[in-house]
C-alpha positions in Angstrom: -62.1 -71.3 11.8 -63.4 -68.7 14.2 -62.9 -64.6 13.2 -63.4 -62.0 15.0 -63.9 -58.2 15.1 -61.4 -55.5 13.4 -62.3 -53.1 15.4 -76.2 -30.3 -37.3 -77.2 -28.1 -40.8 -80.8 -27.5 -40.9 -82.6 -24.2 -40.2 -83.3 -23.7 -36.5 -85.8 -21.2 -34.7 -85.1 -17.8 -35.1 -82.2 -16.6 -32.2 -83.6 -14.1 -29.2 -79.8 -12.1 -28.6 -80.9 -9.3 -27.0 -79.5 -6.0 -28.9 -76.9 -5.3 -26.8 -73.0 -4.9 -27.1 -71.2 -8.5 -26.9 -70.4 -9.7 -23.2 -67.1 -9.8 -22.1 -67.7 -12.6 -19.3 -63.8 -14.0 -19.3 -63.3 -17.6 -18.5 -61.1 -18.7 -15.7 -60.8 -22.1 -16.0 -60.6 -24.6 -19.1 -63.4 -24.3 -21.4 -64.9 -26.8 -23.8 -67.7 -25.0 -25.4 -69.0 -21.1 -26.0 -71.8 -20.0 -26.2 -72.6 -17.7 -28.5 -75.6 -15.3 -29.4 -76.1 -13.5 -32.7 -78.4 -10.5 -33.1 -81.6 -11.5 -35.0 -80.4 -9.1 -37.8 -77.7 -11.8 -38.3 -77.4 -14.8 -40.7 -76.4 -17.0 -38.4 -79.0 -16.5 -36.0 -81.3 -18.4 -38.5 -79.4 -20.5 -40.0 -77.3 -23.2 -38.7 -74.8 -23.5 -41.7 -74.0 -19.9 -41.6 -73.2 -20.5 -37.8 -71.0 -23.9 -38.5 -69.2 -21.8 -41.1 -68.9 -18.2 -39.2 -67.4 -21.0 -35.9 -65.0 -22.4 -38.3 -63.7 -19.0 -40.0 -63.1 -17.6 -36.4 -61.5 -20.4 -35.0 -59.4 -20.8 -37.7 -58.1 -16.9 -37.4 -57.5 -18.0 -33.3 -55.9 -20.9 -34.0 -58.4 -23.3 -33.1 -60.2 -25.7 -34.6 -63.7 -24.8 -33.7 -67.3 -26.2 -34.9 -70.9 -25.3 -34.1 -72.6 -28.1 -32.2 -76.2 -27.4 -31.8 -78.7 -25.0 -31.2 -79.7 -24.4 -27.9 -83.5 -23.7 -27.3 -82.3 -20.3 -26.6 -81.7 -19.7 -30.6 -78.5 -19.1 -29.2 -75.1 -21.0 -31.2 -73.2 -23.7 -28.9 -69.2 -23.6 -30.3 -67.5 -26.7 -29.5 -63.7 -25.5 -28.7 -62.8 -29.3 -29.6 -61.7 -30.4 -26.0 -60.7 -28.6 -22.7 -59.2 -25.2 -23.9 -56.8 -23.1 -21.5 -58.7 -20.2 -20.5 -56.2 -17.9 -22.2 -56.9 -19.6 -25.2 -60.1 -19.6 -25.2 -60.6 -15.7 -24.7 -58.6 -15.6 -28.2 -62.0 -17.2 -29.3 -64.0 -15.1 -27.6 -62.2 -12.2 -28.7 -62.8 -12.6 -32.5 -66.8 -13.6 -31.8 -67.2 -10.1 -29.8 -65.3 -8.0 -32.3 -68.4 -9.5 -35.2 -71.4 -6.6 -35.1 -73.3 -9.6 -35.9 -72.7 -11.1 -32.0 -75.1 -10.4 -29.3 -73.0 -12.3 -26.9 -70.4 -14.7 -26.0 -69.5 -16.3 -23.1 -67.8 -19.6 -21.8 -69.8 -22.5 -21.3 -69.1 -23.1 -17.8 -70.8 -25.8 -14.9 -73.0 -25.6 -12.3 -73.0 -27.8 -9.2 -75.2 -28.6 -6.1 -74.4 -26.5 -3.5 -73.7 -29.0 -0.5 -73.8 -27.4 2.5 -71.8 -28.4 6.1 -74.5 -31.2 7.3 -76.5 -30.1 10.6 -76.0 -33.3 12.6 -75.4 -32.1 15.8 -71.6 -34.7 16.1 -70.6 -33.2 13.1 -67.8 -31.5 14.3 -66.4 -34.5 16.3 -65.8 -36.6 12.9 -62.5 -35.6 12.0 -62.2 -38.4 10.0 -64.7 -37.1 7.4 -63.5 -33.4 6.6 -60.0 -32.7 8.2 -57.7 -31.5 6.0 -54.4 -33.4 7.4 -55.8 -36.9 7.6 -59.5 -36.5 7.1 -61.0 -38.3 4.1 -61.8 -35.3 2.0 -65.6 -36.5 2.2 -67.8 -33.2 1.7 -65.8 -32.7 -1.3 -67.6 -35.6 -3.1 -71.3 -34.7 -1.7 -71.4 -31.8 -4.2 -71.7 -34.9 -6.3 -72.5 -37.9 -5.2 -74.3 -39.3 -1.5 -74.2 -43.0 -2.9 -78.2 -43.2 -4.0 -79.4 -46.0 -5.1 -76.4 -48.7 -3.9 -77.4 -51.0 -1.4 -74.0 -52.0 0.9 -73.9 -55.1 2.7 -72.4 -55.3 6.5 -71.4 -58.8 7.1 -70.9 -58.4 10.9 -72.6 -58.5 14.4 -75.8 -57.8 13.0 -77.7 -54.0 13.9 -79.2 -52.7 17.2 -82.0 -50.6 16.4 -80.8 -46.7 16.2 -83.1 -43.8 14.7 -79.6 -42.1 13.3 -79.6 -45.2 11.1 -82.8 -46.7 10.7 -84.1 -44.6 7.8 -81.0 -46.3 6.0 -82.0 -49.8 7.1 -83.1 -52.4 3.5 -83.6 -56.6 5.0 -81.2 -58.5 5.5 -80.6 -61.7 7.1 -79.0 -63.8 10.4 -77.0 -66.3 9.1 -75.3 -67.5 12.6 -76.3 -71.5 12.8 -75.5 -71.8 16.2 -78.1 -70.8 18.0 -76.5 -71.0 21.8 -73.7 -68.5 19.1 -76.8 -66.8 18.2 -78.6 -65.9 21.5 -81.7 -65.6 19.4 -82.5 -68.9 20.2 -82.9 -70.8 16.7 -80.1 -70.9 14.1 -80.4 -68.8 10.8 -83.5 -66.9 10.2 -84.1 -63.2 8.5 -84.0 -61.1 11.6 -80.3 -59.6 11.7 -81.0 -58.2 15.1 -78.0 -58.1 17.0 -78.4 -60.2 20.4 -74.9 -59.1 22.3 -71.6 -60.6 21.7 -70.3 -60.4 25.4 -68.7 -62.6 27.2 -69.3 -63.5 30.8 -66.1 -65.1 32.0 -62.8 -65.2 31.1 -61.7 -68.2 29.3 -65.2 -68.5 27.5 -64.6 -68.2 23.9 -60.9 -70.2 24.2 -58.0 -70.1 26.2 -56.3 -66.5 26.5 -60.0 -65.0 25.5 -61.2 -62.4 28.2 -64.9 -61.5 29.8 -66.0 -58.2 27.3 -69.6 -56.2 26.9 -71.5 -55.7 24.3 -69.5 -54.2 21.3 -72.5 -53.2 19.2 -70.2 -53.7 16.4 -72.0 -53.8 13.3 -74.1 -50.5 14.2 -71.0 -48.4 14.8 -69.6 -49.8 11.0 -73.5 -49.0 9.9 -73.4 -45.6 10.9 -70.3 -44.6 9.5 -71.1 -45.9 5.9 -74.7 -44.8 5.7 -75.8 -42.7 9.1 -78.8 -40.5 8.2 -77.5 -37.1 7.8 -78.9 -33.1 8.2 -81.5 -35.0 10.2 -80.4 -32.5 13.3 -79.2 -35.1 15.4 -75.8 -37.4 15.8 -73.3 -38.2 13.0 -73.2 -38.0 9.4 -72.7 -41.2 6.9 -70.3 -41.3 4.5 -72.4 -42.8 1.8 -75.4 -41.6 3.1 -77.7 -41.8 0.6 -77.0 -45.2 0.1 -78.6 -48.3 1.9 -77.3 -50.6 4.8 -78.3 -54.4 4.3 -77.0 -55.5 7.9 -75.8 -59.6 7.5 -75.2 -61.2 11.0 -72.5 -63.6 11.3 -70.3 -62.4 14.4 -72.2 -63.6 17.5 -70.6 -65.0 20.9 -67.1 -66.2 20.5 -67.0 -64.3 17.0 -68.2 -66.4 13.9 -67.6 -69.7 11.7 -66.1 -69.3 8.1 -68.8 -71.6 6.8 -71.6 -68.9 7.7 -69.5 -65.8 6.3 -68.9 -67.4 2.9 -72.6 -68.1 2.8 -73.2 -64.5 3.8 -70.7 -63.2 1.4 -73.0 -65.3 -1.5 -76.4 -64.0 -0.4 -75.2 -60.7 0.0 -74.0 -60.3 -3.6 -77.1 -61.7 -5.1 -76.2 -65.6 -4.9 -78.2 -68.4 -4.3 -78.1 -70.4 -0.2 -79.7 -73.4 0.4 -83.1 -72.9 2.2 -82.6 -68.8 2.7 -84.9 -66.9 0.1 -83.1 -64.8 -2.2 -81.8 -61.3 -1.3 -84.4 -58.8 -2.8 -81.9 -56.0 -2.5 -78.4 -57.9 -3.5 -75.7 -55.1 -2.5 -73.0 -54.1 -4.3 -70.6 -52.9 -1.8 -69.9 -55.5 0.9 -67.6 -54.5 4.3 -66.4 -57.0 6.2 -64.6 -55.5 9.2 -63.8 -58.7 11.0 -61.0 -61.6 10.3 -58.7 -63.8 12.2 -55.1 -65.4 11.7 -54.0 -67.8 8.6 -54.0 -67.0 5.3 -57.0 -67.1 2.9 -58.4 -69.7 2.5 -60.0 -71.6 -0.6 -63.8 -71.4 1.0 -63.4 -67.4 1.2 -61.8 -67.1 -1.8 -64.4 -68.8 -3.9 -67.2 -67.0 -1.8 -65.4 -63.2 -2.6 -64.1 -64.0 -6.5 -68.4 -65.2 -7.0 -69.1 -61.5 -5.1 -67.0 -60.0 -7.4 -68.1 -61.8 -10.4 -71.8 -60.7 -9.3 -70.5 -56.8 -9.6 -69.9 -56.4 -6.0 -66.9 -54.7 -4.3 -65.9 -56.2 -1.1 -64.2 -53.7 1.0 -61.8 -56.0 4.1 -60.1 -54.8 7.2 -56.3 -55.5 7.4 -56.6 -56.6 11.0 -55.2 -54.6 14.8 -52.2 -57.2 15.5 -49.5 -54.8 14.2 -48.2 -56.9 12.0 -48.2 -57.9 8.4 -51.9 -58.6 6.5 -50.8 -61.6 5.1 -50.9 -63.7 7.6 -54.9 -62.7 8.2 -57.9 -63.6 6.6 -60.0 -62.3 4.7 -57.5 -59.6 4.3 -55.5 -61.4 2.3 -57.2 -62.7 -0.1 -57.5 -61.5 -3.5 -60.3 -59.6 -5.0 -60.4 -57.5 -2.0 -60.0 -53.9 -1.0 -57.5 -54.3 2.3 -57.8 -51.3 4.5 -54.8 -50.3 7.2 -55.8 -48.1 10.0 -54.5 -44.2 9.9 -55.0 -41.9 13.1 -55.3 -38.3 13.3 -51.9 -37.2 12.7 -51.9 -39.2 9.4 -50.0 -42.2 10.5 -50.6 -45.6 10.5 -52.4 -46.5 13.6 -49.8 -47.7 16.1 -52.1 -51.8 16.2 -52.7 -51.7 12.4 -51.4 -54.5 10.2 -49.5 -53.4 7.7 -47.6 -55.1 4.0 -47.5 -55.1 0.8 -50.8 -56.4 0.6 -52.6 -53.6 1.6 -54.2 -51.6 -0.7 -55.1 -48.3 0.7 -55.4 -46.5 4.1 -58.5 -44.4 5.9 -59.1 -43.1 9.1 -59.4 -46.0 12.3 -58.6 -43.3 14.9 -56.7 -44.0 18.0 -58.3 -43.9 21.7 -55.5 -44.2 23.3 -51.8 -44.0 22.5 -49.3 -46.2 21.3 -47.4 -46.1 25.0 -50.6 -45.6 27.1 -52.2 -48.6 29.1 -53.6 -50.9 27.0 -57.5 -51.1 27.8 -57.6 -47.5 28.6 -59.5 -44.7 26.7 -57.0 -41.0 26.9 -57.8 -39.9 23.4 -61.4 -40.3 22.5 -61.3 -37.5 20.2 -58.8 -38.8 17.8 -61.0 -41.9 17.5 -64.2 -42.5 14.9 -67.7 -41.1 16.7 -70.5 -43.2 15.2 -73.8 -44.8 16.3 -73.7 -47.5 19.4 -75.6 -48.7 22.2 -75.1 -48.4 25.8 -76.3 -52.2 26.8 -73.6 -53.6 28.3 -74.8 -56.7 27.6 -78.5 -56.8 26.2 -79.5 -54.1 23.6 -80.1 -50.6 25.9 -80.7 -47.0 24.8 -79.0 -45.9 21.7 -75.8 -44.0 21.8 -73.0 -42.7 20.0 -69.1 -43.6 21.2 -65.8 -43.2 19.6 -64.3 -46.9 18.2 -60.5 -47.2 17.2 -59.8 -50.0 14.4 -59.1 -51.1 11.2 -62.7 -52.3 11.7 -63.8 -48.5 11.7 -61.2 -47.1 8.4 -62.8 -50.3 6.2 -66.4 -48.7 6.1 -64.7 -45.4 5.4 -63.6 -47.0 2.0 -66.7 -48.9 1.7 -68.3 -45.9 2.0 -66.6 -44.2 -1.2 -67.3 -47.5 -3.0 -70.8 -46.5 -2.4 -70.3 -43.4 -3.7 -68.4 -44.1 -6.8 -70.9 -46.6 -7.9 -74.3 -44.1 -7.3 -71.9 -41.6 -9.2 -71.3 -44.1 -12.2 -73.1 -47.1 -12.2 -70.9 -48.8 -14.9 -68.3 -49.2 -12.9 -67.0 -53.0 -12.1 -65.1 -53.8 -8.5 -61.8 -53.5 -10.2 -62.0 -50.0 -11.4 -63.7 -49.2 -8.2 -60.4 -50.4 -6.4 -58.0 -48.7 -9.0 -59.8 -45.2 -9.0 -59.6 -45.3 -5.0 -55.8 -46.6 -5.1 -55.2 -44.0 -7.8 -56.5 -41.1 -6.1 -55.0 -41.8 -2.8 -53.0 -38.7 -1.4 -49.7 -39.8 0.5 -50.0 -39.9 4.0 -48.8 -37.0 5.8 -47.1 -39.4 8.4 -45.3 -42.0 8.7 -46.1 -45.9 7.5 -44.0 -48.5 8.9 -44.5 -51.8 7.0 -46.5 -50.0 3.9 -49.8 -48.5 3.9 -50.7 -49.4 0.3 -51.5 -46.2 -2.1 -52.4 -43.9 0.8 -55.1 -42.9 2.4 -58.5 -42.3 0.3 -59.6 -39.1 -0.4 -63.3 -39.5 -1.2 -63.6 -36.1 -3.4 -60.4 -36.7 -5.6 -61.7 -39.6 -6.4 -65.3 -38.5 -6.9 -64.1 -36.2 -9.4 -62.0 -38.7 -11.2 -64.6 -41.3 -12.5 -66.7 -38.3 -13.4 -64.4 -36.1 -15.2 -65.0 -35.9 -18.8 -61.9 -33.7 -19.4 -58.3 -34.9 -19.0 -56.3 -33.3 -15.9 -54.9 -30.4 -15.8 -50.5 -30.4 -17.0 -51.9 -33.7 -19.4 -51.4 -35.0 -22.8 -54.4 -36.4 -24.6 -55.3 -38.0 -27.8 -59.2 -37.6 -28.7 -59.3 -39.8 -32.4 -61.1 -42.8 -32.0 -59.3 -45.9 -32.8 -62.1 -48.7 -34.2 -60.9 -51.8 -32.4 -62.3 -55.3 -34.2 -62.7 -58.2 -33.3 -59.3 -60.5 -32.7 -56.7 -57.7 -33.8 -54.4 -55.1 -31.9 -54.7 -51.0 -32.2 -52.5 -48.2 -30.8 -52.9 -44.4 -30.6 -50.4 -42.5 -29.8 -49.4 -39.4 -27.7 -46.4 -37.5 -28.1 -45.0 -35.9 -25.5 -42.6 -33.0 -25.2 -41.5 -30.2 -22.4 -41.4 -32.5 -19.1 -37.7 -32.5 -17.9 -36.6 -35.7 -17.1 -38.2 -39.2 -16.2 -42.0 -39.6 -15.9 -43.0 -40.1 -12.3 -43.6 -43.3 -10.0 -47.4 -42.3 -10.1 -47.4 -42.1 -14.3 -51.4 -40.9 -14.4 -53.1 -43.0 -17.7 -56.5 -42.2 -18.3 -58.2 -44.7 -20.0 -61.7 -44.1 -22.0 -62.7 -47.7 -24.2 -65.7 -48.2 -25.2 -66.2 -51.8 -25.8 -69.7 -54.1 -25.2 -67.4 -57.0 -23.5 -63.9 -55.7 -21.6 -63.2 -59.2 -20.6 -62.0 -59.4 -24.0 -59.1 -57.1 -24.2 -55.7 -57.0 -23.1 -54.6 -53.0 -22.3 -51.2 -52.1 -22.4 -49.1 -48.3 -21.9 -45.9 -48.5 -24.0 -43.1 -46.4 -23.3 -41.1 -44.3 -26.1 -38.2 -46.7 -25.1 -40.6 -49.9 -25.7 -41.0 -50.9 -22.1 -44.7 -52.6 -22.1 -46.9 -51.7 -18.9 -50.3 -53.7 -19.0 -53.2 -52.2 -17.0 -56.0 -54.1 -17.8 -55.7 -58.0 -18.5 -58.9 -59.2 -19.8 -60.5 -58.6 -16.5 -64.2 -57.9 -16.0 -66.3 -60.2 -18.0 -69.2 -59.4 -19.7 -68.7 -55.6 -18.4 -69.2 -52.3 -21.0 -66.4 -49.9 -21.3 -63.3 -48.9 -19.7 -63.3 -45.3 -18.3 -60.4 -45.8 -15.9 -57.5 -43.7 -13.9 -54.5 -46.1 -13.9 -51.3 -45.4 -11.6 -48.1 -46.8 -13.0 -44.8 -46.7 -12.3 -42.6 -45.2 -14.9 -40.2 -43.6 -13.3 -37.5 -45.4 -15.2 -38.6 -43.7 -18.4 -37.8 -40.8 -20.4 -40.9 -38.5 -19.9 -40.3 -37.0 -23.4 -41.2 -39.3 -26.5 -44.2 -41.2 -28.1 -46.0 -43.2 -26.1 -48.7 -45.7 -27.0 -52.0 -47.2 -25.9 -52.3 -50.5 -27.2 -55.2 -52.7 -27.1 -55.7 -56.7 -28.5 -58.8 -58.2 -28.5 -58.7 -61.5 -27.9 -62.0 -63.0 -28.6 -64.7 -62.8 -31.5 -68.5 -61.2 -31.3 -67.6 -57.8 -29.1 -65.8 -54.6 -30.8 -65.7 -50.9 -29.7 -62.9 -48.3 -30.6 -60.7 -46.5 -28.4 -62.8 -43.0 -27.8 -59.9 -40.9 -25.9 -56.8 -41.1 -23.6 -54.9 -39.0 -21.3 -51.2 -39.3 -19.4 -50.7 -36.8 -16.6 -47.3 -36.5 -15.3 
């Protein structure tokens, strides 16, 4: 099969509270923690018990159940308000420290975060894709965050061109076309992933109905979009990019064999292929933007569940037939991330394939229109600017050009894999995927054929796996549950005051800690009974579960008691349940 291209207690150092009337700094968003500074004249400033009890006493007149935590090196006293507290609520606190004689100060414990800035590549304003509010990714929004450090992502694809807007990016990877007349390097497999050329010369070259093409330079212009060196002054901005690019050539002249991608797909994710060295720098995001017709087959499905086994998230494009996914491959196999094309206007791309099988949408562009010429380019401005080159045949000078494709909204997703992972390392393929699908935003157009869970918004989702707090309008239950070894626990969360039935996208935050997740079965159940499992002893040997899960619950009553319940079905591995949210 050939594929192709898609497009404490004790005492504690004496407190330093200046002697100064209490500070009225009012909190404006949920607190978790004061922090609170007693005058050196004070007890408490000393001694830690007096603080744990003075916390207690004027929590307890508030209404809350507050504790000291700890010293901080300040001498100061850090109040824990015993989980995210409603800012009104938490000035009720405050109010009773700052009416003590004894209290320096009080104030809310709030964050701080880097200070991204609008990146000074000189294109930056042409990629839509990235910060647009209407069908833009919601990238920037993440970089305060993450930029994907320390991931290494995989393009299994045409090989790269040398670029200087990417090269800094650039970790060794490896040509694993065996053809060499496919290759144009003139041996078979070897570790230079340079990319030769994929044109054509003649119509009729590559198969019957195939056509004479240039250059496509296609695995630089997915490069640059997932990893692009960025406030370098010059051309585009990646996605991810802090992150690394590992190119993997497979595509050459008349496309590439299945045989060399599924060895690709195993070297890249840190497997083992006869007579090629092992992969130094195994990745843990692969994209493949390239497929062709027929379903999945058994050689790619193997290759991608061993990737996934490995810890590797393999991002696929849906295909640009217009038509459903499931009758392409890669995209529809399992274990994947399938990626539809959106455009501009936030609809599906009028060539994208479409189904139930796909599991999210991101920005492909369009450079032309549905009813304009096929072939011509009248929109290049609602397509995806990244790094190219102008050889038409042969590598040239470097360039930048817009491409339209489900090959260019895969590395969009690819990208936030990259950044998910850098942000928390712990996380496994799966809860990669559901964070992504679960903090999709609808599409503000229209999806013929289904889209999957919308289109990925990088900053939303960001925020998601790194939140320690529930989300804002949720219900959350904090006691840990011990789960042992071979049994089944529930906690419980009642909830009252949300008219009607719960919604279709039933938010259930998920925080297990556990040394082996592959052992337990996690299920939501309803007041009414009605079980919904959303984790089914998937992910091996993998620590914890700290997951966002969608579900569907609009059949049920929203009031009630509903249950987390959790069996684990093997011996040697136990953990406890540490918290859990809903969100309706």
């Amino acid at each position: 099969m050939s594929v192709t291209l898609l497009a404490g207690s004790a005492t504690a150092s004496v407190a330093v509270a200046t002697e100064t009337p209490a500070a009225t700094v009012a909190p404006t968003a949920p607190v978790e923690n004061l922090i609170v500074g007693y005058k050196s004249s004070a007890t408490e400033a000393s001694s830690n018990t007096a603080a744990a009890d003075d916390a207690t006493a004027k929590g307890k007149k508030a209404g809350k159940k507050t504790k000291f935590d700890r010293r901080l090196g300040t001498g100061a006293a850090l109040v824990n308000l015993g989980g995210a507290t409603a800012p009104a609520d938490a000035a009720n606190v405050m109010a009773q420290f700052r009416a003590d004689p004894d209290v320096a100060y009080v104030e809310p414990d709030t964050r701080a975060y880097a200070m991204a800035v609008t990146p000074n590549d000189t294109e930056y304003a042409k990629q839509w894709d990235l910060f647009e509010s209407t069908a833009g990714m919601n990238v920037p929004g993440a970089w305060d965050t993450t930029t994907g450090s320390g991931v290494t992502v995989a393009v299994i694809d045409t090989g790269y061109v040398a670029h200087s807007d990417v090269a800094p990016n650039i970790v060794a990877g490896y040509d694993f076309i065996s053809t060499s007349s496919e290759a144009r390097d003139g041996n078979g497999r070897d570790s230079n992933p340079a990319d030769e050329g994929d044109w054509n010369a003649t119509d009729g070259e590559c198969g019957v109905g195939s056509k004479a093409s240039t250059s496509s330079w296609h695995g630089t212009h997915v490069a640059g979009t997932i990893a692009a060196a960025t406030n370098n002054s010059k051309g585009v901005a990646g996605i991810a990019y802090g992150a690394k690019i590992q190119p993997v050539r497979v595509l050459g002249k008349c496309g590439g064999a299945t045989s060399d991608i599924v060895d690709a797909i195993t070297w890249a994710s840190g497997g083992s292929v006869a007579g090629v060295p092992a992969n130094a720098t195994p990745a843990k995001v692969i994209n493949m933007s390239l497929g062709g017709s027929g379903t999945c087959g058994t050689s790619y499905q193997n290759a991608i569940n061993a990737a996934v086994a490995r810890g590797t998230t393999v991002v696929v494009a849906a295909g640009n037939s217009n038509a459903n996914a499931s009758g392409f491959s890669p995209a529809s196999c399992n274990n994947v991330i399938n990626v539809a094309s959106t455009n501009r206007a936030g609809e599906r791309s009028y060539y994208s394939n479409f189904g139930t099988i796909i599991d999210i949408a991101a920005p492909g562009g369009e450079t032309r229109r549905a009813t304009d010429t096929p072939g011509t380019v009248t929109t290049p401005e609602n397509a995806i600017l990244s790094t190219l080159n102008a050889g038409t045949t042969t590598p040239g000078a470097e360039s930048y050009k817009p491409y339209q494709g489900t090959s260019m909204a895969a590395p969009h997703v690819a990208g936030l894999a990259a950044l998910l992972k850098s942000a928390k390392s712990s996380l496994t393929p799966a809860q990669i995927e559901a964070a992504i699908k679960a903090n999709a935003r609808p599409l503000p157009g229209t999806c013929t054929g289904g889209c999957g869970a919308g289109i990925a918004d990088a900053a939303a989702t960001v925020a998601a796996v790194t939140s320690t707090t529930p989300p804002t309008g949720g219900f959350e239950n904090t006691t840990d549950v011990a789960i042992g070894d071979n049994t089944t626990v529930e906690s419980s969360i009642t909830v009252s005051g949300v008219t009607g039935n719960a919604p279709a996208t039933l938010k259930v935050g998920v925080n297990i800690v556990h040394s082996y997740i592959g052992d337990l079965k996690v299920d939501l159940v309803a007041p009414d009974g009605t079980v919904y499992t959303v984790h089914n002893r998937s992910g091996g040997s993998t620590d914890n579960i700290n997951q966002v899960y969608t579900v569907n619950a609009s059949s049920e009553v929203a009031n009630g008691t509903w249950k987390l319940r959790v069996n684990d079905n093997a011996g040697g591995d136990t953990g406890k349940i540490d918290s859990w949210n809903l969100t309706f």
